[in-house]
Residue, then its C-alpha position, 0 to 999 in steps of 0.5 A: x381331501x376326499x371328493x366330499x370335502x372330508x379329509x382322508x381316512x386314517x388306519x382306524x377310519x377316521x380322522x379327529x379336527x384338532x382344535x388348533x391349526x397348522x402356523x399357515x392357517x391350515x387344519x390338523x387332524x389326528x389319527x384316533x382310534x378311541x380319544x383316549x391318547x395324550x393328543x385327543x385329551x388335550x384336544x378335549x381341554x382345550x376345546x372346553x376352553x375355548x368353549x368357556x372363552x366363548x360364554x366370556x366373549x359372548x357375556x362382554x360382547x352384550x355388554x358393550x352393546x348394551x352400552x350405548x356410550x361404547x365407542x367405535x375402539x369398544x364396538x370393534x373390539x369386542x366385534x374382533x374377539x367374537x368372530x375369533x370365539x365364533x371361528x373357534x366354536x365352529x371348529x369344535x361343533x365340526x369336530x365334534x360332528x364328524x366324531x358322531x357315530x352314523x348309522x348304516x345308510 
Protein backbone atom coordinates (compact mmCIF):
# COMPACT_ATOMS: atom_id res chain seq x y z
CA UNK A 1 0.00 0.00 0.00
CA UNK A 2 0.96 3.37 -0.73
CA UNK A 3 1.40 5.71 2.14
CA UNK A 4 -2.27 7.31 1.48
CA UNK A 5 -3.78 3.81 1.82
CA UNK A 6 -4.12 3.30 -2.02
CA UNK A 7 -2.86 0.33 -3.36
CA UNK A 8 0.15 0.41 -5.70
CA UNK A 9 0.27 1.57 -9.09
CA UNK A 10 0.23 -0.71 -11.87
CA UNK A 11 2.16 -0.17 -15.33
CA UNK A 12 -0.94 1.69 -16.82
CA UNK A 13 -1.20 4.24 -13.44
CA UNK A 14 -4.04 2.42 -11.89
CA UNK A 15 -5.36 -0.21 -10.31
CA UNK A 16 -9.41 -1.44 -10.63
CA UNK A 17 -11.03 -2.91 -6.84
CA UNK A 18 -12.44 -5.89 -8.23
CA UNK A 19 -15.95 -6.77 -6.96
CA UNK A 20 -15.10 -9.85 -5.45
CA UNK A 21 -12.08 -10.72 -2.78
CA UNK A 22 -9.19 -13.01 -2.28
CA UNK A 23 -10.68 -16.74 0.06
CA UNK A 24 -8.86 -14.66 3.11
CA UNK A 25 -10.98 -11.58 2.90
CA UNK A 26 -8.53 -9.57 1.01
CA UNK A 27 -9.09 -7.22 -1.87
CA UNK A 28 -8.12 -7.80 -5.89
CA UNK A 29 -7.37 -5.61 -8.03
CA UNK A 30 -6.49 -5.38 -11.54
CA UNK A 31 -4.16 -3.89 -13.66
CA UNK A 32 -6.20 -1.96 -16.67
CA UNK A 33 -5.50 0.19 -19.02
CA UNK A 34 -8.86 1.08 -20.55
CA UNK A 35 -11.82 -1.60 -18.90
CA UNK A 36 -12.48 -3.52 -21.90
CA UNK A 37 -10.49 -6.78 -21.01
CA UNK A 38 -12.50 -9.98 -20.21
CA UNK A 39 -11.72 -9.61 -16.27
CA UNK A 40 -12.93 -5.70 -16.31
CA UNK A 41 -16.18 -6.76 -18.12
CA UNK A 42 -17.24 -9.43 -15.89
CA UNK A 43 -16.12 -7.25 -12.95
CA UNK A 44 -18.74 -4.65 -14.51
CA UNK A 45 -21.54 -7.73 -14.53
CA UNK A 46 -21.09 -8.71 -11.47
CA UNK A 47 -21.26 -5.23 -10.11
CA UNK A 48 -24.38 -4.68 -11.82
CA UNK A 49 -25.61 -7.78 -10.02
CA UNK A 50 -24.63 -7.01 -6.92
CA UNK A 51 -26.30 -3.58 -7.23
CA UNK A 52 -29.48 -5.12 -8.48
CA UNK A 53 -29.10 -7.97 -5.25
CA UNK A 54 -29.08 -4.54 -3.35
CA UNK A 55 -32.44 -2.70 -4.59
CA UNK A 56 -33.73 -6.89 -3.58
CA UNK A 57 -32.44 -7.05 -0.14
CA UNK A 58 -33.26 -3.29 0.55
CA UNK A 59 -37.06 -3.92 -1.01
CA UNK A 60 -37.35 -7.43 1.62
CA UNK A 61 -35.62 -5.58 4.21
CA UNK A 62 -38.55 -2.87 4.32
CA UNK A 63 -40.87 -5.37 4.41
CA UNK A 64 -39.82 -7.08 7.22
CA UNK A 65 -39.59 -4.16 9.04
CA UNK A 66 -42.99 -2.87 7.99
CA UNK A 67 -43.98 -6.04 9.36
CA UNK A 68 -44.69 -6.05 12.85
CA UNK A 69 -45.65 -9.47 13.44
CA UNK A 70 -41.85 -10.28 12.07
CA UNK A 71 -39.97 -12.50 14.49
CA UNK A 72 -36.46 -12.12 15.80
CA UNK A 73 -35.19 -15.20 13.01
CA UNK A 74 -37.05 -12.54 10.27
CA UNK A 75 -35.35 -9.30 11.69
CA UNK A 76 -32.07 -10.87 11.88
CA UNK A 77 -32.16 -12.31 8.55
CA UNK A 78 -32.75 -9.61 6.72
CA UNK A 79 -30.29 -7.52 9.18
CA UNK A 80 -27.55 -10.24 7.79
CA UNK A 81 -28.39 -10.14 4.20
CA UNK A 82 -28.08 -6.04 4.27
CA UNK A 83 -25.09 -5.50 5.71
CA UNK A 84 -23.60 -8.02 3.32
CA UNK A 85 -25.50 -6.03 0.26
CA UNK A 86 -24.22 -2.91 1.91
CA UNK A 87 -20.23 -4.21 2.33
CA UNK A 88 -20.91 -5.26 -1.53
CA UNK A 89 -22.42 -1.60 -2.56
CA UNK A 90 -19.41 0.21 -0.79
CA UNK A 91 -16.86 -1.95 -2.52
CA UNK A 92 -18.64 -1.13 -6.04
CA UNK A 93 -19.03 3.05 -5.29
CA UNK A 94 -14.85 2.61 -4.13
CA UNK A 95 -14.16 1.10 -7.01
CA UNK A 96 -15.99 3.12 -9.14
CA UNK A 97 -14.42 6.38 -7.37
CA UNK A 98 -11.04 5.47 -7.66
CA UNK A 99 -11.81 5.03 -11.72
CA UNK A 100 -12.88 8.85 -11.88
CA UNK A 101 -10.76 10.52 -13.63
CA UNK A 102 -9.04 13.79 -11.42
CA UNK A 103 -8.16 16.81 -12.40
CA UNK A 104 -4.89 18.50 -12.36
CA UNK A 105 -4.40 19.69 -8.74
Amino acid sequence: MSPAGQPPLGPYGELRLLPWATPEGKPCYLSTDGGNGTLSRLADEIEEAQLASGEQVLEGARAVLADTSAGERAVRFALRRTVESLAEVLRVAVSRGGRIPRGEP
